[in-house]
Residue frames relative to the residue before (quaternion, step in Angstrom):
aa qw qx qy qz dx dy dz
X 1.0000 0.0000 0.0000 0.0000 0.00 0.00 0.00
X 0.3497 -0.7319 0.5343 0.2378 3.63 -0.61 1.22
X 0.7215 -0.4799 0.4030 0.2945 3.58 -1.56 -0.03
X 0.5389 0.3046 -0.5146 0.5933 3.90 1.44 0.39
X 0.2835 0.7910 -0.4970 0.2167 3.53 0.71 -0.52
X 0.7197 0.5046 -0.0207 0.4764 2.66 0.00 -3.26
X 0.8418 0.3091 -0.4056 0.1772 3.45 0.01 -1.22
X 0.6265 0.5805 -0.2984 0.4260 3.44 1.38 -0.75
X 0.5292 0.4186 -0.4389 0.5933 3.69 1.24 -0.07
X 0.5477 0.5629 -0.3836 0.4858 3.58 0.71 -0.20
X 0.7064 0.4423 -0.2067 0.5124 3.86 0.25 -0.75
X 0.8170 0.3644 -0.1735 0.4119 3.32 0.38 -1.44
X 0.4030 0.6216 -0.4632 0.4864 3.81 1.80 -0.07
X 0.7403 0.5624 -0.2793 0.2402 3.12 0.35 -1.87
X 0.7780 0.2625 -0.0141 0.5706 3.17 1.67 -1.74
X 0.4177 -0.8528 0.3085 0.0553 2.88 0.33 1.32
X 0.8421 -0.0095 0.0954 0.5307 3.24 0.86 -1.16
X 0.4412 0.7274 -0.2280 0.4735 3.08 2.10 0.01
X 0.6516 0.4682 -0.1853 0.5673 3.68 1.02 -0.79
X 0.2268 -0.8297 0.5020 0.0905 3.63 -0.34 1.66
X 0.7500 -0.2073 0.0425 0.6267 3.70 1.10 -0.31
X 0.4069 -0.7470 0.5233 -0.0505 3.48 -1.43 1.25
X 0.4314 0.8020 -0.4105 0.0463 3.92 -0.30 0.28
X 0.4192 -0.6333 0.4371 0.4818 3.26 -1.13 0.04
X 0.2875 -0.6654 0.6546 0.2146 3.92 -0.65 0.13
X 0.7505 -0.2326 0.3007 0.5405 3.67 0.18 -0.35
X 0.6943 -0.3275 0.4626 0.4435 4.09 -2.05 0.84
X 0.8985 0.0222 -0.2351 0.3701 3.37 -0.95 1.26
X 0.7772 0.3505 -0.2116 0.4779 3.71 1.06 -0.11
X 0.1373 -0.8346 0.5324 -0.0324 3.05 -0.96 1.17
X 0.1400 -0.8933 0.3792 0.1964 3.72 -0.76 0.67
X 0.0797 -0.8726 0.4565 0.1546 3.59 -0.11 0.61
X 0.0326 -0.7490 0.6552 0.0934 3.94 -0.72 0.12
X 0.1322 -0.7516 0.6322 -0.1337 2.93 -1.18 1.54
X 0.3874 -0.6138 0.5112 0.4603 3.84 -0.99 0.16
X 0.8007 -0.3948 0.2179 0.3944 3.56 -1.73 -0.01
X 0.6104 0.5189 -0.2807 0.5286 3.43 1.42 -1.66
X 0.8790 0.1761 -0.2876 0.3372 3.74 -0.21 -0.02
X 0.3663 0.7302 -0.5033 0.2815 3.66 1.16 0.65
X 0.4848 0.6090 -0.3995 0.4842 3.63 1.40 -0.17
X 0.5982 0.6642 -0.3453 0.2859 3.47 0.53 -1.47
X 0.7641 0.4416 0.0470 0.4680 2.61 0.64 -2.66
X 0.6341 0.4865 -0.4699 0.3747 3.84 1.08 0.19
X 0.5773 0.6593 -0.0868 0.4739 2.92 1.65 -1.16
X 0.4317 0.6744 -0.2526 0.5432 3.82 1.56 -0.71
X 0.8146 0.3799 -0.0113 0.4382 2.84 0.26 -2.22
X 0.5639 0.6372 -0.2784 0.4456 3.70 1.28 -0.21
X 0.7572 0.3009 -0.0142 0.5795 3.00 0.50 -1.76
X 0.8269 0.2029 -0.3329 0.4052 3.90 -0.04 -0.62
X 0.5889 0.5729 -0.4092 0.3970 4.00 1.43 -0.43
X 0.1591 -0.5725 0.6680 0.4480 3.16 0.69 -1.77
X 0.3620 0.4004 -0.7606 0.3607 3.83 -0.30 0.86
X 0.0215 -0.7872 0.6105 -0.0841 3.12 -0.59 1.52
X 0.6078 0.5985 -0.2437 0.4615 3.90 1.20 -0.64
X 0.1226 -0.6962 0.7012 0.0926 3.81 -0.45 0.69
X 0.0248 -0.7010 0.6724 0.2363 3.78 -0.95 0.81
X 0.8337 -0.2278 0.0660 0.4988 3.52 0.24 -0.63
X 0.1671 -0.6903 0.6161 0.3405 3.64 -1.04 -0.71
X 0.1232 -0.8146 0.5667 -0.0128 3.00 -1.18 0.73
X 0.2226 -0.8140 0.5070 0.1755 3.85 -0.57 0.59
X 0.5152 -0.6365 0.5720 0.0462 2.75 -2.26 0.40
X 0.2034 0.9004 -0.3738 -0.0907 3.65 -0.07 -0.01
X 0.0384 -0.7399 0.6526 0.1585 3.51 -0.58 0.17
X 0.5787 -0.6656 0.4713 -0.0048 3.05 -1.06 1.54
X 0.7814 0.4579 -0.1043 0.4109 3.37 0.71 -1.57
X 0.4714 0.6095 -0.1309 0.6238 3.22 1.85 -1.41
X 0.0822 -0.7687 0.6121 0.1666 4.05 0.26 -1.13
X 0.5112 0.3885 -0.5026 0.5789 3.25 0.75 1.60
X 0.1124 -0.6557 0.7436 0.0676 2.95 -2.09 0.31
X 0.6027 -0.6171 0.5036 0.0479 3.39 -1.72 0.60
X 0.0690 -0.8111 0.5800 0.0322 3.75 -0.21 0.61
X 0.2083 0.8423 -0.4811 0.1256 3.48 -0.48 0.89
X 0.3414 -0.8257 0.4290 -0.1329 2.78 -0.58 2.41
X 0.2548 -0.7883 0.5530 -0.0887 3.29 0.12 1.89
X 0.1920 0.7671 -0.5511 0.2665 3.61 -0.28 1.43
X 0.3619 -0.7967 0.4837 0.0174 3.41 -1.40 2.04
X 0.5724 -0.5559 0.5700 0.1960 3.73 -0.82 0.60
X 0.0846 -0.7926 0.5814 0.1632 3.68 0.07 -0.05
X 0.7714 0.3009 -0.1977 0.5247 3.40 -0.93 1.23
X 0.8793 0.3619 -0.0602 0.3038 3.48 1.03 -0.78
X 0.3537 -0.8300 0.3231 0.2856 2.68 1.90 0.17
X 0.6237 0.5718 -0.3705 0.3830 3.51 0.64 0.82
X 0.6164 -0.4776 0.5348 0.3254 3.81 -1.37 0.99
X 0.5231 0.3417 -0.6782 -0.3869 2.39 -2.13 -1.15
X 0.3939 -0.7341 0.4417 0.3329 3.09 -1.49 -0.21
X 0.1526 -0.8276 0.4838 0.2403 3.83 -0.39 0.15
X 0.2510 -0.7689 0.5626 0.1709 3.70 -0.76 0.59
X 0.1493 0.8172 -0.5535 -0.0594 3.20 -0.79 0.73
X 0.3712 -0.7983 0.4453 0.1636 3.12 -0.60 1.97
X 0.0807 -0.7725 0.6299 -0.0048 4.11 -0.95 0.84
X 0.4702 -0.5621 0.6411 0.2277 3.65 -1.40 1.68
X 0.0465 -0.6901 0.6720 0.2647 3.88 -1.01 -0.23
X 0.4363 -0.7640 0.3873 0.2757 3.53 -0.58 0.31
């Protein structure tokens, strides 16, 4: 099992039923989608027990037609040269 492998069995233990879909995307990048109420947790998680300690940015998505949009929290490992990404999917009202 490679190192996105571990980490996404690693997340998706922790959050059991909280983590809506998990993958690898490619050697260093992982994608996670989560709902709105537990995208704190799982940043925090990934802070404090990974060391992805570097926010670079976030950046959204939107579909207009759909009336929703995408949040997507782009976050760096320090030291380790690695991604992941996290999706967090948001209703707009």
């Amino acid at each position: 099992m490679n190192y996105e492998e571990l980490f996404i069995q690693n997340i998706t233990g922790h959050f059991t039923d909280k983590i809506l879909d998990a993958k690898v995307k490619r050697k260093g990048r992982v994608a996670i989608r989560t709902s709105t109420e537990t995208i704190e947790a799982v940043l925090l998680y990934v802070k404090q027990k990974l060391g992805f300690i570097h926010l670079s940015h976030i950046s959204c998505v939107d579909w207009i037609e759909e009336n929703r949009f995408e949040l997507v929290y782009i976050i760096l490992a320090s030291g380790r040269r690695r991604s992941m990404f996290l999706f967090m999917l948001t209703l707009t009202v």
